[in-house]
C-alpha positions as CSV (number, residue, x, y, z in Angstrom):
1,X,0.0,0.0,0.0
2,X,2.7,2.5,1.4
3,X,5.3,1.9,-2.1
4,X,1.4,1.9,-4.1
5,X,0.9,5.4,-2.1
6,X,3.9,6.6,-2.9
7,X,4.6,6.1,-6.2
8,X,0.8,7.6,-7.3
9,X,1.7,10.4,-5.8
10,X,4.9,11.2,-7.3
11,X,3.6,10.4,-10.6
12,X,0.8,13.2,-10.4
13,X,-0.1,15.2,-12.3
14,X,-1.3,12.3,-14.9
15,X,-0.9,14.3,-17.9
16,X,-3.1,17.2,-16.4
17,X,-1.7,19.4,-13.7
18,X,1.0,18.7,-11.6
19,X,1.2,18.7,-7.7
20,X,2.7,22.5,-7.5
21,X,0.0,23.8,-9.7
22,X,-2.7,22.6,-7.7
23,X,-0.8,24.0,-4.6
24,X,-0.2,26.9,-5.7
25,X,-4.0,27.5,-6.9
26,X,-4.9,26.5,-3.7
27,X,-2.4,29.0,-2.5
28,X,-4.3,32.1,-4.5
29,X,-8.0,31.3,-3.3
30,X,-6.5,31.2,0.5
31,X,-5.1,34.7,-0.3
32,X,-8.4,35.6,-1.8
33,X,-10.2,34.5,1.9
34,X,-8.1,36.1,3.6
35,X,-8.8,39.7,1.6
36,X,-12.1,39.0,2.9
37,X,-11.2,39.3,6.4
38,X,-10.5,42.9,5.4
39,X,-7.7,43.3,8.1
40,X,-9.9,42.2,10.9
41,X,-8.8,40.1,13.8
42,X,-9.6,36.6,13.0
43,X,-8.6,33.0,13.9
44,X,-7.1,31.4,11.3
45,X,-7.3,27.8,12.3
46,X,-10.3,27.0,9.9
47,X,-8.5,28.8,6.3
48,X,-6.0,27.7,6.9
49,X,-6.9,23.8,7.8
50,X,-9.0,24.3,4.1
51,X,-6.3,24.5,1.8
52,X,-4.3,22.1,2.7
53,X,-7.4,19.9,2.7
54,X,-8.2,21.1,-0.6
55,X,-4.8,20.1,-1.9
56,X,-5.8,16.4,-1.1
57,X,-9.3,16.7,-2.2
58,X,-7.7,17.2,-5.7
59,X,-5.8,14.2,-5.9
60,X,-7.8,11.5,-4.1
61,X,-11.2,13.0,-5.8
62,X,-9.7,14.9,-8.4
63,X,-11.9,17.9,-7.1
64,X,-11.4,20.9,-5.0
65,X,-14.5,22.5,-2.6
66,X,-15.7,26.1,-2.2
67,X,-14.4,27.0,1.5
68,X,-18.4,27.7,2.2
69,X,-19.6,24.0,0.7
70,X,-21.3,22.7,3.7
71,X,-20.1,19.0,3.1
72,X,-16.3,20.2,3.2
73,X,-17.4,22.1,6.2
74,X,-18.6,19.1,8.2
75,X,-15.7,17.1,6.8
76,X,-13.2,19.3,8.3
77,X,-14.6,19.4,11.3
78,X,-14.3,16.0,11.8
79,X,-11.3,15.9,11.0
80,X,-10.1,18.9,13.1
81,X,-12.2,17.0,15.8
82,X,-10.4,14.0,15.7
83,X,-6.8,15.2,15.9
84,X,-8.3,17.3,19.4
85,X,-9.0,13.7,20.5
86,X,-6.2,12.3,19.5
87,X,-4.2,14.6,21.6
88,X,-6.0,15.4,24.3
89,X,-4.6,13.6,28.0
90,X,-7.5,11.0,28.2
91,X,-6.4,9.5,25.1
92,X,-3.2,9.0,26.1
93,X,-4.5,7.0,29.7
94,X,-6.7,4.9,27.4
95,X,-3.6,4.2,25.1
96,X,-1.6,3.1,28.2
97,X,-4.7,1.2,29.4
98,X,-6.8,-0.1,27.0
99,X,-9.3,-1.7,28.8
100,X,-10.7,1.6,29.7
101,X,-12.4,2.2,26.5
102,X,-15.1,-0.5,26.5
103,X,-15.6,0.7,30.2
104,X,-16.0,3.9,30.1
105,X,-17.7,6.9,27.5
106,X,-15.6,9.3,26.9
107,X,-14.2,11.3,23.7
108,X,-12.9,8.4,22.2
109,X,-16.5,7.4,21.3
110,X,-17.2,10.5,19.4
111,X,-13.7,9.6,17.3
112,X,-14.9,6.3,16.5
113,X,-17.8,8.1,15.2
114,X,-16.3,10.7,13.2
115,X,-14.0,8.1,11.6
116,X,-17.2,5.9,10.4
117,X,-18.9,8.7,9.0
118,X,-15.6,9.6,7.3
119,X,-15.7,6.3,6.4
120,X,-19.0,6.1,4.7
121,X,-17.7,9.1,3.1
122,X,-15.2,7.9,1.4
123,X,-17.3,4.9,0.1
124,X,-19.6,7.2,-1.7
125,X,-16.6,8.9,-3.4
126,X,-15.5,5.6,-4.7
127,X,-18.9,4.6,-5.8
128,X,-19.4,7.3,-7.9
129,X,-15.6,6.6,-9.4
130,X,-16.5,3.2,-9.9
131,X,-19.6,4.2,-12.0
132,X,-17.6,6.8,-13.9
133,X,-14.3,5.1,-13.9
134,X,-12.7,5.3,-17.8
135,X,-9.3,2.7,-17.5
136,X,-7.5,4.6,-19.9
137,X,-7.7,7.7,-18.2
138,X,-7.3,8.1,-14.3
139,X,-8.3,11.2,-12.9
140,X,-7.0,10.6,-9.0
141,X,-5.6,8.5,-6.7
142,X,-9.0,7.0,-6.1
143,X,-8.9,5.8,-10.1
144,X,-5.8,4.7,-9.9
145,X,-6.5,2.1,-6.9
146,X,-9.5,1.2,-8.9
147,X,-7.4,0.2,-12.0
148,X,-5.4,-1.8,-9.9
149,X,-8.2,-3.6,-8.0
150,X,-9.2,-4.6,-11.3
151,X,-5.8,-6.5,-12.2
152,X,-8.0,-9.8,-11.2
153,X,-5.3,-10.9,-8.7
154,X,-7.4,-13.1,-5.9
155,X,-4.4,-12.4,-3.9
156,X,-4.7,-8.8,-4.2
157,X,-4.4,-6.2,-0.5
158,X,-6.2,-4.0,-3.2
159,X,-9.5,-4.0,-2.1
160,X,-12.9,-1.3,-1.2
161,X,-11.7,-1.6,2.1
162,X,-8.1,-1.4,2.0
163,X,-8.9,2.2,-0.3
164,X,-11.2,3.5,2.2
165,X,-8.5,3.1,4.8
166,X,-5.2,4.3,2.7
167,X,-7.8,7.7,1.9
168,X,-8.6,8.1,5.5
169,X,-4.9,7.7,6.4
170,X,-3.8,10.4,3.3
171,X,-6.7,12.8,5.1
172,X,-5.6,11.9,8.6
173,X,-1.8,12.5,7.8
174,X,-2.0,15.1,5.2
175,X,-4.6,17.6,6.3
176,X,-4.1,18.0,9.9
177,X,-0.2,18.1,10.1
178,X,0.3,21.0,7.0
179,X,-2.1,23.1,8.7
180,X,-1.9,22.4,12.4
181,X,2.1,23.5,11.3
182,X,1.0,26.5,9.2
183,X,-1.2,27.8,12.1
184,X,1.9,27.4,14.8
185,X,4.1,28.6,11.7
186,X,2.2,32.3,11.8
187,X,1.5,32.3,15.7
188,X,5.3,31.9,15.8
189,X,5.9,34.9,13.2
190,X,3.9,37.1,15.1
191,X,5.7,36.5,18.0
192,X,9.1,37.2,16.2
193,X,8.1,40.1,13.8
194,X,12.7,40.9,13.5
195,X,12.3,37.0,11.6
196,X,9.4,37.8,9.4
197,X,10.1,40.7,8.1
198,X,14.1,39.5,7.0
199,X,11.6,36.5,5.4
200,X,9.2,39.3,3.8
201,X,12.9,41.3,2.4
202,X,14.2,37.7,0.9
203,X,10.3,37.5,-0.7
204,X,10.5,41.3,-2.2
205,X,14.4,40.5,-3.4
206,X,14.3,36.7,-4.9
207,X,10.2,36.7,-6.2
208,X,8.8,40.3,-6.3
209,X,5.4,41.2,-6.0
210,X,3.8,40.4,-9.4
211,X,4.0,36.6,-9.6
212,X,3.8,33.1,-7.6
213,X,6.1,31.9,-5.5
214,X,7.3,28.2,-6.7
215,X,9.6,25.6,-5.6
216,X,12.5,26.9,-7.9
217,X,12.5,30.1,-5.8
218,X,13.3,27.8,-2.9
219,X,17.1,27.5,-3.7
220,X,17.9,30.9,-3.8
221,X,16.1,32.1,-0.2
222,X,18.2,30.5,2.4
223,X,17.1,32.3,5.1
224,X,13.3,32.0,4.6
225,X,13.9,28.0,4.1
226,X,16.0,28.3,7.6
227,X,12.6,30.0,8.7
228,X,10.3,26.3,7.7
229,X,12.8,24.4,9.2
230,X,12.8,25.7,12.6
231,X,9.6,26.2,12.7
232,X,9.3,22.5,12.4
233,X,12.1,21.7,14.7
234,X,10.4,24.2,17.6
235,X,7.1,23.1,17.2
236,X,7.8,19.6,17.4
237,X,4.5,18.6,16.0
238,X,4.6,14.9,16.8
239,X,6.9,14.3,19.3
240,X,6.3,10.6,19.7
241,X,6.3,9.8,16.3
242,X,3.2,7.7,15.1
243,X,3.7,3.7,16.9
244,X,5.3,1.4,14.6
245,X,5.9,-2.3,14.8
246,X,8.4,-4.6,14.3
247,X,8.2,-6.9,11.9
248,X,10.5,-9.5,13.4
249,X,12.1,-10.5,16.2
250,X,15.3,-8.1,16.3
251,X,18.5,-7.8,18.7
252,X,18.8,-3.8,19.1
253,X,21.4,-2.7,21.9
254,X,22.0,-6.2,23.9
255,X,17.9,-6.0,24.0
256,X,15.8,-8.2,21.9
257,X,12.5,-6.8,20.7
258,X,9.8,-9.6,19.6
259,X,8.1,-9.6,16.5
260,X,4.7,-7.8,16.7
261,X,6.1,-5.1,19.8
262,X,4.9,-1.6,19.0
263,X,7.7,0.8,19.3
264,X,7.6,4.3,19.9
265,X,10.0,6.7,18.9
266,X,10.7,10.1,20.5
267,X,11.2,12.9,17.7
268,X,11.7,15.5,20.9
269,X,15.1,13.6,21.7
270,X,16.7,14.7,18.6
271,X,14.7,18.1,17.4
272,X,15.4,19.5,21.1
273,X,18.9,17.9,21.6
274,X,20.8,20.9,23.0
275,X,24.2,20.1,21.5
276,X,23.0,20.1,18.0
277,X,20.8,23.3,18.8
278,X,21.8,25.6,21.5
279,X,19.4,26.7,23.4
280,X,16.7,24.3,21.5
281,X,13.3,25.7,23.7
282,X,14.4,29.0,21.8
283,X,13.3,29.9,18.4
284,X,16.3,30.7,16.2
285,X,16.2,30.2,12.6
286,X,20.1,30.9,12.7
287,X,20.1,26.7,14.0
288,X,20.0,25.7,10.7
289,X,22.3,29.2,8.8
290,X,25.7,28.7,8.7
291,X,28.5,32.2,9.3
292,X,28.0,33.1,5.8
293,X,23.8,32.9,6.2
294,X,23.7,30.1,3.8
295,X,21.4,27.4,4.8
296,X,23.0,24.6,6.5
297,X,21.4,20.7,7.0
298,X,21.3,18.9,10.5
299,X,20.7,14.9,10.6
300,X,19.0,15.8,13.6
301,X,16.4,17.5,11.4
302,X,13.8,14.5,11.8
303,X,9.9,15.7,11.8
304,X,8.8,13.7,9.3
305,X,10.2,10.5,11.3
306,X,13.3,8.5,9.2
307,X,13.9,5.5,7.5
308,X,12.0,3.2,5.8
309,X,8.9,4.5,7.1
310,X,9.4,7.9,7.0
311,X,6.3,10.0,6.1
312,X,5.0,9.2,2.4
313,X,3.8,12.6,2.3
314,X,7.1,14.5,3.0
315,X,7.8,16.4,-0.5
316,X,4.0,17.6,-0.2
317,X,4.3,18.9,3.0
318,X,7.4,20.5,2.4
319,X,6.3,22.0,-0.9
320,X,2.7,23.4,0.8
321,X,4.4,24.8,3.8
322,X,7.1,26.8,1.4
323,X,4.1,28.1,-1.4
324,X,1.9,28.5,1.6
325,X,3.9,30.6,3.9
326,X,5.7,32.6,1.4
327,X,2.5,33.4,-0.9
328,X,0.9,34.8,2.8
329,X,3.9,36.8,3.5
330,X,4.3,38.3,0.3
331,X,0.3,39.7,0.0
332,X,-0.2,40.3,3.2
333,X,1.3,42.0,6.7
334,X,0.3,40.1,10.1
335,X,-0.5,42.0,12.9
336,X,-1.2,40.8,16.2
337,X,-3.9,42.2,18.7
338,X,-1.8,41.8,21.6
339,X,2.2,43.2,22.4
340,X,4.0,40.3,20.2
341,X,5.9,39.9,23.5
342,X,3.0,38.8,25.9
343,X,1.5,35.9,22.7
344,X,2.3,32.5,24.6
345,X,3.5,29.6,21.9
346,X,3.4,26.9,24.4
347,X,1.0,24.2,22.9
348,X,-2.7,23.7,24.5
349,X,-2.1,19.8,23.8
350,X,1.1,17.5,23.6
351,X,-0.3,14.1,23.0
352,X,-0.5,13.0,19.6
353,X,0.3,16.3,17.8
354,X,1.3,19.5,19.5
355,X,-1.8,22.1,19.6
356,X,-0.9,25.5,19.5
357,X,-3.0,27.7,21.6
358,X,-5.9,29.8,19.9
359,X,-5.1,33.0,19.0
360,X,-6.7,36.0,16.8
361,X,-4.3,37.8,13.5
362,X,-4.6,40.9,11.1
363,X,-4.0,39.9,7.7
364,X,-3.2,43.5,6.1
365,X,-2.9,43.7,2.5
366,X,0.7,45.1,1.0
């Protein structure tokens, strides 16, 4: 499923439009919502969960929503809902003791809810595909699963439910993380308004005013790339990784680990270890800017988890958070309601991912 996953997603585009175009036309209708807040305090949490949501839309469905359609509404809230869940303490005492679910009501019923009706969702999205479906022409990822179900393997893992569960994990994983790091991204550029404006002076100098930015510009803006990466780094959005499982039994360190153990990984251990990154609890894009103020790597630099099994979704992320970020600098000013100095970064939730706290911005047109 994972190399299947993979591999679709590289090849995007299928003849039509490729990944960057769609995120960067995602990219102008968030600018053209956040016009509409006509410099007024607002919370961005909701826009800015849309577009990344949006971005996946397009290539499992092969169709992008209107940020008022009342389906997508509901949809994102669920999925906003769930990731609240997921993080918040009580999940965390029914992860360390299970037995506590079938005993007790509690939040984790209302995300076993959500992810049926997700669920159901997504199996009326690949009913109409299946009805509509031409095998010389995929649209989406959804076609392209379909083409494969119909190989006529019997030994096939591609099945209706195996696709309804590789969608919910491309939601799951590639809605929630983009945005949730884009909303902690701007709370953290308010805070620091010395870093966003040197990001806002490499905009003006490497891309102008009067065009898109793209992933070429990326290369020659070392500083604002500096900028993503700590961000990343600070934030530590998952700082337990997601549970993996080994597949064997394997010697690791004098200890052996049996097949079938889940293992958790600790991201915080390396993205906040203090020789790497002075002062890691501080945020200082100059971690990852050499003297000269070029940009400078760290194999410490792990949020997307490593290895084998590192996120399938990396090179999306990466590429949203640069057009994302740098499109909403370049077209807009933020302004905070409060002294920059008294906004508190410390996240809400630290279970699953790392909530930041709510907070209200001025998007002021340049």
């Amino acid at each position: 499923m994972r190399r299947f996953s993979v591999m679709t997603l590289r090849n995007f585009g299928m003849g039509k439009k490729s990944i960057e175009d769609r995120v960067q036309e995602e990219a102008r209708c968030l600018m053209e919502e956040l016009r509409k807040t006509q410099s007024s305090p607002c919370d961005p949490t909701f826009l800015l969960g849309c577009a990344p949501c949006n971005v996946i839309c397009s290539i499992i469905f092969n169709n992008r929503f209107n940020y008022k359609d009342q389906h997508f509404l509901k949809f994102m809230r669920k999925v906003n809902e769930n990731v609240q869940i997921l993080s918040s303490p009580w999940i965390q005492v029914c992860n360390n003791f299970p037995v506590l679910i079938n005993i007790f009501s509690g939040s984790h019923k209302k995300l076993f809810k959500n992810v049926t009706d997700l669920k159901q969702y997504f199996l009326e999205k690949i009913k109409e595909h299946q009805e509509s479906l031409d095998m010389n022409n995929p649209r989406d990822f959804i076609d392209c699963f379909l083409i494969k179900m119909e190989e006529g393997n019997p030994q096939t893992e591609f099945t209706t439910e195996a696709l309804i569960n590789t969608v919910n994990d491309l939601f799951g994983a590639g809605t929630e993380t983009t945005s949730t790091t884009l909303r902690y991204g701007l709370l953290l550029l308010l805070k620091h308004p010395e870093v966003t404006a040197k990001v806002q002076e490499e905009i003006d100098h490497v891309i102008g005013r009067h065009r898109s930015p793209c992933m070429q510009d990326k290369s020659s803006m070392p500083y604002t790339e500096a900028v993503l990466y700590e961000i990343q780094r600070h934030i530590d959005l998952l700082p337990t990784n997601l549970p993996h499982a080994v597949t064997c039994d394997i010697k690791f360190r004098n200890y052996l680990i049996p097949k079938g153990t889940t293992i958790i990984t600790s991201l915080t251990s390396v993205l906040h270890d203090s020789k790497e990154f002075p002062n890691p609890e501080k945020f200082d894009p100059g971690h990852f800017l050499d003297k000269s103020g070029k940009f400078k790597k760290s194999d410490y630099f792990m949020p997307f988890s490593t290895g084998k099994r590192i996120c399938a979704g990396e090179s999306l992320a990466r590429m949203e958070l640069f057009i994302f970020l740098t499109t909403i600098l370049q077209n807009f000013r933020l302004k905070s309601v409060v002294d920059p100095k008294d906004l508190d970064s410390t996240p809400v939730f630290n279970g699953l991912i790392s909530v930041p706290p709510a907070y209200r911005i001025c998007f002021i047109p340049v």
